[in-house]
Structure formats: C-alpha cells, structure tokens
N, C-alpha and C positions, 0 to 999 in steps of 0.2 A: 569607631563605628565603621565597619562596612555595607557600602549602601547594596544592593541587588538589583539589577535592569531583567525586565518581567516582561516577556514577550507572550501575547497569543491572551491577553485579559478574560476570564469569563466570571461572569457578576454573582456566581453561586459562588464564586471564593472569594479570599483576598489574601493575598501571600504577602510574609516577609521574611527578610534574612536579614539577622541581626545578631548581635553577642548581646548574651543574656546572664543578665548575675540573682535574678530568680524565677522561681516555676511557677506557672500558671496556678493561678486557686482552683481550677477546674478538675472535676474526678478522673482519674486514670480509668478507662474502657477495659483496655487493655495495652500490654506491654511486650516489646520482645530484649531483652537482656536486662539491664539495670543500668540508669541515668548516674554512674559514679565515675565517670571518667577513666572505666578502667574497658576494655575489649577482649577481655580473657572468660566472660557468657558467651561466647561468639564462636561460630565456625572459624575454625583456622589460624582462630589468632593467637598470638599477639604478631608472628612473623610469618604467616604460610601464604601470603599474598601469590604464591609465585604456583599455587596448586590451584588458583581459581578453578580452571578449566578441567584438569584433572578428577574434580570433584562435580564438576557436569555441572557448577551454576550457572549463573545470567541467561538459560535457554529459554525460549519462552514457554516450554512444556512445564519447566519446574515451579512450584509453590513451596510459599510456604503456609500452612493451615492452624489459624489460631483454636487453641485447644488441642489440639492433635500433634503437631511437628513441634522439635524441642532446637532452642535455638544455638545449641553448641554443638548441633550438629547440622541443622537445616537452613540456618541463616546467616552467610558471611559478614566479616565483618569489614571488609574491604568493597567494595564496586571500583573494579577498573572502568576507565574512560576511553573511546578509541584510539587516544594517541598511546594509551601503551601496549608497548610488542608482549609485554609476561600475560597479558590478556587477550592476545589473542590476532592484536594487527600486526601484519606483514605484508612484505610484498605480490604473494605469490594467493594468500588467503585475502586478503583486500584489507578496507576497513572491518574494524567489527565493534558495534554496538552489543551491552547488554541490558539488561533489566530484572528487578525481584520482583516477583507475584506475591503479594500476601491474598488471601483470602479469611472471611470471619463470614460464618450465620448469626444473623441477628433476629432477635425478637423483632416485636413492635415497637417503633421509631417513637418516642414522646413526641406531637406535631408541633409545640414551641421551643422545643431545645436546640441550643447550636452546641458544633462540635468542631474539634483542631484537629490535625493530622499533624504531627512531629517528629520528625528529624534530626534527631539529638546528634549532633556528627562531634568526632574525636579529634576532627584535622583533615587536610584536603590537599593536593599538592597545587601550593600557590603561584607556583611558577606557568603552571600551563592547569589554570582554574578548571573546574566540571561545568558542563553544561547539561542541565538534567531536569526532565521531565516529570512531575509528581502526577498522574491520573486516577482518579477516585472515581469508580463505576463511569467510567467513560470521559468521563470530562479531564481536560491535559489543562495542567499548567506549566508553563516552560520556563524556567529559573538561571541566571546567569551568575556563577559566582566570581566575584572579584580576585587577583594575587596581587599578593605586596610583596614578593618575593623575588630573588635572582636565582636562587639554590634551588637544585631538580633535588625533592626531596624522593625517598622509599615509602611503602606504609610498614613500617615494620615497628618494632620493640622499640627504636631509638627515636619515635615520633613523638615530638612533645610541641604542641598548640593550643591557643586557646578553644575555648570551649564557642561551637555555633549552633545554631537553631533553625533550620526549616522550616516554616509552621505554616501550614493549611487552610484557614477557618474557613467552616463550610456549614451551610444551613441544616435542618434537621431533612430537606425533601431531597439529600443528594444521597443519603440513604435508607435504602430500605429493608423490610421484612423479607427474610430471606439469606441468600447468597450474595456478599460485597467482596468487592477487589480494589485493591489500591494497587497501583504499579511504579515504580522508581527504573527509570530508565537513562542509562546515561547515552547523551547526544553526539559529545563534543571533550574535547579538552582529556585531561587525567583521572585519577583517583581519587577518591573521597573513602573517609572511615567512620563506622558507627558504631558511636557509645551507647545509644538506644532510642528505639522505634517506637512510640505508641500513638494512640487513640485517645482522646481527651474530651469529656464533656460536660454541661449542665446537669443532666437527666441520667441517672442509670439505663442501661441497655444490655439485656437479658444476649448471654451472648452459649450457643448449642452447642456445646464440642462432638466432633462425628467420631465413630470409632472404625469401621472398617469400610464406609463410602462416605462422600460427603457431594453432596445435588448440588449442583452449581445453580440451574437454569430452568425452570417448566414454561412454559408456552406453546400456544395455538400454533401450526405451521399456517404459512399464508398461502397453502396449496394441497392440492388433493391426490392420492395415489389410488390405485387398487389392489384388491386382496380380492384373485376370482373375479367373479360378477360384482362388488361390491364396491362401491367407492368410497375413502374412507379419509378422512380428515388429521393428519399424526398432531400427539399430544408429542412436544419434545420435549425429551427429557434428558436433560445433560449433565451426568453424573461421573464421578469422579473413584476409581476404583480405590482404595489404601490400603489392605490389608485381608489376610484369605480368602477365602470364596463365599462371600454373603451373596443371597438370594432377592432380586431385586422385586418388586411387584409391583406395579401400579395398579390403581382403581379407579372408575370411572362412574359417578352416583353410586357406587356403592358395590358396584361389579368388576372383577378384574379382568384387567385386557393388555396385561404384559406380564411372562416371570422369566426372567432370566436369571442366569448364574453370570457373575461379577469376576472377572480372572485379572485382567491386568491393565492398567490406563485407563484411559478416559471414554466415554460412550456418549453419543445423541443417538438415542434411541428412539421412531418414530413407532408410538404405541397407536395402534390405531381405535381411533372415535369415529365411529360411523358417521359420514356427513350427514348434513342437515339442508333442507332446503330454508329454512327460515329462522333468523338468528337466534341463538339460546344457550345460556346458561350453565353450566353443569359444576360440578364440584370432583374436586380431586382429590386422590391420596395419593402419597410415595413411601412402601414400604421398604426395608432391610431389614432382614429377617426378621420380618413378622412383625415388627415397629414402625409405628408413623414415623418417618423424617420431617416429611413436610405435607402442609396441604393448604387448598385453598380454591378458586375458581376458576374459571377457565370459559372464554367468549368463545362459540362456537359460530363459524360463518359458510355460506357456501362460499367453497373457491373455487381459483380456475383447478385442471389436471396436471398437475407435473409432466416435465420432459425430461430427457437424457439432463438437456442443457442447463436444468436447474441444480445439477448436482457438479457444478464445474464453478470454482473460485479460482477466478485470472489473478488474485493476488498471491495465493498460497504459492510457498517460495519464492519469492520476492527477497524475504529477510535476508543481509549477508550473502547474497548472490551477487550476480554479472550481470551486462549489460540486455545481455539476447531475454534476460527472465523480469519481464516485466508487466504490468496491468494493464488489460487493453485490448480492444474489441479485434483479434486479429482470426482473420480467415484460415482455414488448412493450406498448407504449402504459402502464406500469403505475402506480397511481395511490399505492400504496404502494411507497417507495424506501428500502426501511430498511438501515442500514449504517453502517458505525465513523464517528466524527467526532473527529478529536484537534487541532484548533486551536482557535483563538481565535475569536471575532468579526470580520468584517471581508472587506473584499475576497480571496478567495479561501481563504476559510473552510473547513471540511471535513475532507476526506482528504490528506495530504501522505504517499506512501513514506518520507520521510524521519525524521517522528518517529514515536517506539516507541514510545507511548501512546495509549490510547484515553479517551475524555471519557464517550462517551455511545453506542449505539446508535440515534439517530434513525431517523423513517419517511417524515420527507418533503424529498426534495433537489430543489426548481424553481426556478429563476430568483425572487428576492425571496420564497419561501415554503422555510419548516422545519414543525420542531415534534417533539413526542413523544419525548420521548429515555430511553432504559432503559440502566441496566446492573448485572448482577449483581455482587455486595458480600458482604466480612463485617468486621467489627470492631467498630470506634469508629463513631458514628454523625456521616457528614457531609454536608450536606446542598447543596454548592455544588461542580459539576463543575472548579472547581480550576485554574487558568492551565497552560497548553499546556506553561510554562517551571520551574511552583511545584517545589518540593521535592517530595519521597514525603513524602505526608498529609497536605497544603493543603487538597484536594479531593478529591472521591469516583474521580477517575481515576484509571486505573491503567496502570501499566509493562507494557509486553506483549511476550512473547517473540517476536519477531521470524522467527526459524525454525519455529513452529509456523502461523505464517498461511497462508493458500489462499485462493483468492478464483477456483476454477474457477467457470463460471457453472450459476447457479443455488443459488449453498452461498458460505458465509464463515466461515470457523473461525480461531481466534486464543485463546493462553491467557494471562489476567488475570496476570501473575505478581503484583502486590503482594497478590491475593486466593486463589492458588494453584487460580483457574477454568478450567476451557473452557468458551468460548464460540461457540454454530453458530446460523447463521440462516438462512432460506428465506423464501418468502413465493409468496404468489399477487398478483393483481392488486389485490385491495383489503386484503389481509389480510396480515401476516406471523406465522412462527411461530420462536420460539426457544429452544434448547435448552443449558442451564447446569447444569454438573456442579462438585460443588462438595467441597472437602475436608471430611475428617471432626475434627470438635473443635469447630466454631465452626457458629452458625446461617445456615443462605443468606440473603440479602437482595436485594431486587430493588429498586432507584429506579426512579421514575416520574416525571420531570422535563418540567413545559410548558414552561419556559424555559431553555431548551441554545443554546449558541453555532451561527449562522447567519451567512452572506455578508453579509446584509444584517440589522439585530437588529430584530426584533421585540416590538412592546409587548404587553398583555397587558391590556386593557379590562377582561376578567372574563370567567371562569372558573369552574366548578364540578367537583366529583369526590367520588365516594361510592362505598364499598363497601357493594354489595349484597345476596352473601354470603361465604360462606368462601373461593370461590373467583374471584369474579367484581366487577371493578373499573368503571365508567365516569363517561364526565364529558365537558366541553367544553372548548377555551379558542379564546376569541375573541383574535384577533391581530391587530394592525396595522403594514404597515410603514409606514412614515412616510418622504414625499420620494423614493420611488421612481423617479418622470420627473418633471419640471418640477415640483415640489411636490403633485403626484397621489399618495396613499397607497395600499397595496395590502389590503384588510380580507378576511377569512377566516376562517370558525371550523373548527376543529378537531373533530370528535366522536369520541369513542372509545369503545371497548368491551374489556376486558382479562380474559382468561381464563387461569387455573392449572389444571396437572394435578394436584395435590393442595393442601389444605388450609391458609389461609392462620394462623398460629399469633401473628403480631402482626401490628399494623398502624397505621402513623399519616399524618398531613400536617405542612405547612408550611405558612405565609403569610409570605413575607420571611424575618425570623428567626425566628418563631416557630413552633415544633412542637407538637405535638399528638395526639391522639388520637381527632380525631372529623371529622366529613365537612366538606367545607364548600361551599357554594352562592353563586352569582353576585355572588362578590367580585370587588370593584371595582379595577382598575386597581394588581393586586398588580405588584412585583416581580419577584416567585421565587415558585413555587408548583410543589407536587408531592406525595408518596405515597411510604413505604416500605412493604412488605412483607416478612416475615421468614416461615422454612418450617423443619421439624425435616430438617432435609438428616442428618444422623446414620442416621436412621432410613430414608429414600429421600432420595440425594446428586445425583440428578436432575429438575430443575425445568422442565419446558415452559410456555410460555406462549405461547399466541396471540391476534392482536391483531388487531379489523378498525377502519378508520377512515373516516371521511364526511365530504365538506364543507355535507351536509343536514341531521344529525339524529341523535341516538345510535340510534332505532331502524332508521335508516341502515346506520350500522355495524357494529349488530348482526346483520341481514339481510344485509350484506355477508360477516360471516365463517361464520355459520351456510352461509351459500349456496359458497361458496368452499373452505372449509375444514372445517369440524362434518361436514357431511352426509355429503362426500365421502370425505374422510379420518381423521374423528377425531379421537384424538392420535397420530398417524402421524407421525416430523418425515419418514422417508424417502421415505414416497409424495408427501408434496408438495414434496419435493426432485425426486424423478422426475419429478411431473408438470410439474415448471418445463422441466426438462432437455426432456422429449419436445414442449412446445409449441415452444420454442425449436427442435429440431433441425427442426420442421415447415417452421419458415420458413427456416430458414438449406442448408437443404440443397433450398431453390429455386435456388441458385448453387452450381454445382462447378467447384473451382479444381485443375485440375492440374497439382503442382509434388510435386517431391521434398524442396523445401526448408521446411520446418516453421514456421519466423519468415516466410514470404511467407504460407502458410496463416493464422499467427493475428495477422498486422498485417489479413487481408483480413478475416475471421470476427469478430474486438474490434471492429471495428468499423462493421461490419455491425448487430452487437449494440446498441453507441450508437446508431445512425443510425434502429435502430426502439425503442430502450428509455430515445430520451430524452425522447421525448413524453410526454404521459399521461394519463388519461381522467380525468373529472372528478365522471361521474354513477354514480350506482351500481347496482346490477346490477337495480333494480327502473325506472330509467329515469330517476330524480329529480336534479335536479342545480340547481345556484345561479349565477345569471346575473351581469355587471356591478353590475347594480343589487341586488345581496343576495335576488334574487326568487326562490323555489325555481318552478322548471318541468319539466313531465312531458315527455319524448319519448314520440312518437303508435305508434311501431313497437318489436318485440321483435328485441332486437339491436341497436340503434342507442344510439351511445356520444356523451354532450359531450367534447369531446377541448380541452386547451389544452399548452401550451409557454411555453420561456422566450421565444421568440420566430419568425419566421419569416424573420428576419433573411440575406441570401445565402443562403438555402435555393435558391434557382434555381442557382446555381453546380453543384450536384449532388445535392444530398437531394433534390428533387421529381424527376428524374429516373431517380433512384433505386425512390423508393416508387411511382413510375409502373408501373416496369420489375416489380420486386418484390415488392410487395404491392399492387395496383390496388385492393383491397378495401378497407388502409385506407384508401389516397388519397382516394376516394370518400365517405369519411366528414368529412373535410375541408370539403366544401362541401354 
C-alpha cells in the first residue's frame, strides 16, 4: 500500500491513492484510452516521451474535447514533471510546469448522483515522485505521490510497474449543465504515465459531442459598454473554434444580436443586450450553423461602465516567466512593484499560476533587484518564508485559496487560508498600501522580512530597523547581488518607511536565528533579518499598512509616501485603488481597439500595461536619486524622473516604437 499526503482539503472531494486489484461498480461517463495496462491508445507512445513539446502539449491553450478529439492523437501518454530537462526545464528557460485540459458538455446533472474522476496511471518515476494537481471546474486538489525507489527510471517501452489509481469522488453539484473541465497539472517532482482517464458515476449523463465549435462559457458581464448613444450590457460568450468556418449566432428572447464567422481559436465574444435599468430575466440561444448548441437564462442587471482598465489581467503571462512578470497593482514607470511571491530562489523566481501559496508580499520585482517582503500572520511564531514545496508550518507561508484571487489592475486580493486572512493591495508610484483582515480569536501579525526569495539572491552587507513609535516602523538594508554580468555585482540599498493604521501591541526582530525584542542598527553582513508586529485584531480585525521606499535615504521614503499617499489620501485603501485605476485608464485609452471579441481587447490592454509598467523610476519625488557609482544626484528640473529597467534589450523590435507612438513624454525622458 502506498499511502498519499493530500494538501489544500476541499469537502466537495475526497481523494485517494491507492493500488487497486478491482474496478469500481460504477458506470463508465466516459473514457479516454482503455483501462488494460497497455499505453499504445495514447499519443506518443509507447516511447516518444522525448517529442512532448514538439507536439505543443501541457500549454495551457491545448484541450482535449470529449466526443470530438481522439486520444492517439490528442492525449499523451506521458506528463512530464518539472524536474525533467526532455520537458522542457533548463537553465536558461527556468522551471516549467505542464498541464492537460479535458473538456465534456454535459446534459442535466441527476441532483443525487455522485461521481469519480480517475486516473488510471501505468507507472510514475519513483525516484523523484509527481506532484500534481487534479482541478474539476475550478476546485484544486493537490496530490503527493510517494517513491520507493533508488533507480531514475524513463517512461518508455521498458516501463513495467504496478498498476495505481487517482481517484476523485465528487458530488453531483461540482458539475454542471453545460461546459466542464477537469485539469491535471504537474507541480513538482517527475513523470507519470496513463493507462486510462475516465469519468465514473451512479446516474447516466447525457454527454453532446461538438462538431466544428464547442461554447465553453455564457454569462452576464458585470459591466456595461457602448455601442453609439446606447449602453449595453455583453452576454459573454466563450466559444471555442475546431474546425472550418461555422457561423456563429446568438439570440436574445428570440431576436439575434451577434453573427460572426468562426476562423481560428478561441473567442469571448461580448454580444450586446441592451441594458436594463431594473433587474430581468431573458433567455438565450447559441447557434452554429443554424443549430442550438446551447441555451438557457441569463440575469440581467444595471451595471457600472467599463474602463480601458477593465480589459487589463496583471496575471496574463505570469505562466513559465521571470521575475520582473508578475500580479500586482503597479503604477507606469513605478518604482514600487509589490506583489505575491510563492517560489523559491532562482531563475525564474516569483509568481507562478500554478502554486497555491504565497511566501511573502515583496515591493520590488527588476531585473537582479527584490526586497521587502511582508505578510500578514497569526499563530506560532515563524520566522523563515518556508520552501515553495515544505509541509503546512515549515515556514511563515501560507496556502491560498485559489478562487478568492483577482488580480484586476490596480488591486490584488487573495485569502491566506492557513491564517484564515484576506489579503488586498494597491500602491502608487513609490509607495504601497495594504489591507489584512483578520479572524477573531488569535492576535494579527505582520512580517517584515529583508531577505525573501528573488530571481537572483541577494546578500545583505547590513542593515538596520527600528521602531519609532506605536505605529511607525523604518530602516535600511543594503544588498548586493553578486555575479550579475561577468562577475560585476549589482549593490543597492533599500530604505523604508512602514506605517500602521492602528497601534502596534508587540513587537520584535531577528538576526539569523535569533529573536528578539529590541531595534537593531548597521548589522553586518546578517543572513536573515526582519521585524514582527502583532495588533489586537479582536478589537479592530482590519490592519492597513502603508509603505514608502527610496533607493536614497529613509527621509527619501518618508517624503515619498507622505507626498504620494499621507497627503492625498490618508488611510483610504479605495481612493488610491482609484487613483491607480484613473492614471492608468489616462494612458491606455490613448489606443482604441475595436472588436467585439473581449480576449483580443485584453491580450492588447495586459499588455500594453507591461510595456509601460515594466520600467521604473529610480529618483524620488523630491528629484534625488543614486547613480552607478552609489552617488546620490539632484535632477535640475520639477518633473523630471531617473528612470532604469531590466534592460533595453530588443526593445527596437517594438517597445520604442511603441512609447514613441504612445507616450512621447516618457520616451523623452529616456535621453
């Protein structure tokens, strides 16, 4: 028997992994190869492990579609893991996770029936086990498989193991009518191989094979555009192209109000329904060529109007990137980038979609620079952000509900589950501010971490930090990376300035291992250093904090968020959520794109967003800023910024023809 260690629990499942020597009495749904121990129904196999990627799987654009896609061609029979190089990790490309999409439309769900999701696997390499994620319409379960093994095996012909089982069970309310997706994602570890996939239940379920589209998605948007003088409410419709040019059409009570022609990929098509001022009702259809797909109702509401800024996802490219592409409310040019960080140290460090935890909130993601990392706490007290991979309570990390994130721009919300938090953040140009709501029973806590996992790691020469007073935190740390280009180091200090909306109730540090209680000043060439803060959240369960940073001087920093944040707003977190929103919408709505299709709007607007929010200013709002040589220098004129980047690398290919076109203001700044 091998047992399974099952992280991330959610009460619509219950998962196990076990060796199994019979089949469930439960009706087969449906299936993708055959349960006979052979991998020869399967893309690529029995030995073409090494053409994964060649064959464009584990991306997350790829499906595979029950009824339609045939599985000796569309569905591998290998999932590489990130530790292997034939999948895709290296040095130079980072890690890389994959994942399989299935997709099925289903009839009506029987309301008492349960149902399994299985995992029929052929063998696994035991030596350095899978870590892998099973998500059914949104809900993750995260799976740890055990080795017994010394031998780095292949998946190839010469693979012989016993037979294991995956399995699922899931209520009848975790699917419905309509468009379903399961996804199998590996996290961690190696290879796994499948003998066969299916679907298992009490109750028959009516399942629609598509032939040249298949609708993923229909839903009300929660926001209103215009057409003309009219303001009009989009039905979305997220449909999936497969095969020649089918005619698409929707209807609306009975009247059509979209016909497109279907050419290639995937569409969110925003059909327009004329808004309503008082809630109602309507019924839908979604043709192809001339056939119902689907149909059904649809809640109609007044909403607010859409902005540029609602067509911009700070997550999009995140996947299989770098450090500088991250989630996270950052300003144009902006010189604070604060935002989740849940890996390790190392080349492509940072933000991954694909693990459910967060490390830290850092504030600064550039090319060879981090720093400052916070996140709100309660318990046991730990003082080290905890391996990407550790157990629950190695580290101050925590498990994060995966359904509760957002990451529109300007705003990032996410809840702490091992701390039972929400977590929101904003920020202006040199300042962030953040807002933790915390349960009642236990004290809130806030870390204050100078050394948090970055792309490239950073030492830590020395450093200082001291509480001022009840509310009010600052300090330095000087950092070096080391070996950056040809053995050239990259040195930088850090200044900060740390603000509470109410009363700090304890408070201590660290040096390495050591804790403490009292400030500490231009320690040398620590390891780990950092600051707890503890608050009576019992009495107010909401903590704000805002935070300004300098690369000159903590009276820098201080002057940066007085000037940015204090004056203007407060402790407002909403208006300087707005005001990020409104400077953003200034520049982005210098470009109108007109399409009805919603994924061309916010592939063009995300990144639009990068292309001016990945630079960053360097001097602070008083003009002061720190040259190569560590020299601080005055700019002569009001308004004029030090600007630097990870590089200017191919930027002629399209970014300076860009910021030409689009912003000539900054360009200008530039030189």
């Amino acid at each position: 028997m091998i047992v399974s260690k099952i992280k991330g629990f959610v009460l619509l499942f219950f998962v196990q992994f076990f060796v199994t020597s019979a089949m469930s009495q439960m009706k087969t749904i449906w299936e993708i190869g055959k349960a006979d121990n052979q991998t020869n129904d399967l893309a690529l196999a029995p030995s073409g492990y090494a053409k994964f990627l060649e064959h464009d799987f584990g991306w997350e654009d790829k499906y595979y579609i029950i009824g339609y896609s045939k599985p000796e061609k569309d569905f591998p029979y290998v999932l590489p893991g990130p530790k292997d190089k034939w999948g895709g990790t290296a040095p130079t490309s980072g890690i890389r996770s994959h994942l399989l999409t299935i997709l099925f439309n289903a009839g009506k769900v029987a309301p008492n029936s349960t149902y399994k999701f299985i995992a029929d696997l052929a063998g696994y390499n035991q030596k350095i086990p899978p870590l892998v994620k099973v998500t059914i319409n949104g809900i993750p379960n995260i799976i740890e498989l055990h080795g017994t093994e010394k031998s780095d095996k292949l998946p190839d012909s010469t693979l012989k193991q016993d037979e294991y089982l995956i399995t699922v069970h899931l209520r009848a309310d975790v699917l419905h009518e309509g468009s379903n997706e399961i996804r199998f994602t590996s996290l961690d570890g190696s290879w796994l191989v499948f003998d066969n996939v299916r679907l298992e239940g009490t109750a028959d379920l009516q399942l629609i094979a598509p032939t040249t589209a298949y609708v993923r998605e229909v839903k009300a948007a929660n926001y209103e555009t215009t057409s003309g003088a009219q303001r009009i409410q989009p039905l979305l419709v997220d449909i999936e192209h497969l095969n020649g040019k089918p005619t698409l059409q929707v209807k609306l009570d009975g009247v059509a109000i979209l016909n497109e022609k279907l050419e290639i990929s995937r569409y969110q098509f925003e059909a327009p329904m004329p808004s309503v001022k008082e809630p109602k009702t309507s019924k839908y259809e979604i043709l192809v060529d001339g056939k119902i797909v689907q149909s059904g109702s649809v809640n109609r509401t007044s909403s607010r109007l859409a902005t540029y800024a609602d067509y911009v996802d700070t997550k999009l490219g995140t996947a299989h990137s770098r450090w500088m592409i991250a989630p996270g409310p950052w300003m144009p040019f902006g010189m604070v980038k604060v935002g989740p960080d849940n890996q390790n140290d190392g080349w492509q460090a940072g933000y991954d979609p694909t693990f459910e935890s967060v490390g830290a909130f850092s504030h600064i993601h550039e090319w060879t620079m981090g720093g400052l990392g916070m996140l709100p706490v309660n318990g046991p007290l730990k003082i080290r952000v905890g391996d990407q991979r550790a157990p629950k309570g190695e580290g101050y990390r925590s498990a994060i509900d995966k359904g509760t994130e957002e990451a529109p721009l300007g705003y990032y919300k996410v809840d702490l589950i091992d701390y039972g938090i929400r977590a929101e953040l904003t920020s202006t140009t040199r300042a962030s501010f953040q807002r933790y709501t915390f349960p009642a029973g236990k004290p809130g806590r806030v870390m204050i971490d100078l050394q948090t996992p970055a792309e490239y790691h950073y030492e830590t020469p020395e450093v200082t930090l001291k509480k001022v007073n009840d509310r009010r935190i600052e300090g330095y740390s000087k950092q070096v990376t080391k070996d950056v280009w040809n053995g050239i180091p990259n040195e930088y200090t850090v200044h900060f300035v740390i603000e509470f909306d109410q009363p700090i109730v304890k408070y201590g540090t660290w040096i390495n291992d050591e804790i403490g209680d009292k400030d500490f000043a231009n320690i040398k060439d620590a390891k780990d250093a950092g600051a707890f803060v503890e608050f009576d959240t019992d009495k107010n369960p909401v903590v704000q904090v805002r935070t300004g940073i300098s690369y000159v001087s903590v009276d820098g920093a201080s002057l940066n968020l007085e000037t940015e944040i204090t004056k203007p707003f407060d402790w407002s977190f909403d208006k300087v959520r707005a005001n990020q929103t409104k400077t953003w919408d200034s520049l982005l709505s210098r470009v109108n794109i007109k399409s009805n299709d919603r994924r061309e709007k916010l592939r063009f607007y995300s990144n639009m967003y990068r292309a001016i929010g990945s630079r960053n200013i360097f001097s602070d709002v008083d003009g002061k800023w720190v040259d190569a040589e560590e020299n601080i220098q005055q700019l002569k004129n009001k308004g004029d910024v030090a600007l630097g980047c990870d590089a200017f690398w191919n930027t002629f290919w399209n970014l300076n023809q860009f910021w030409n076109l689009v912003t000539p203001e900054w360009t200008s700044k530039w030189v």
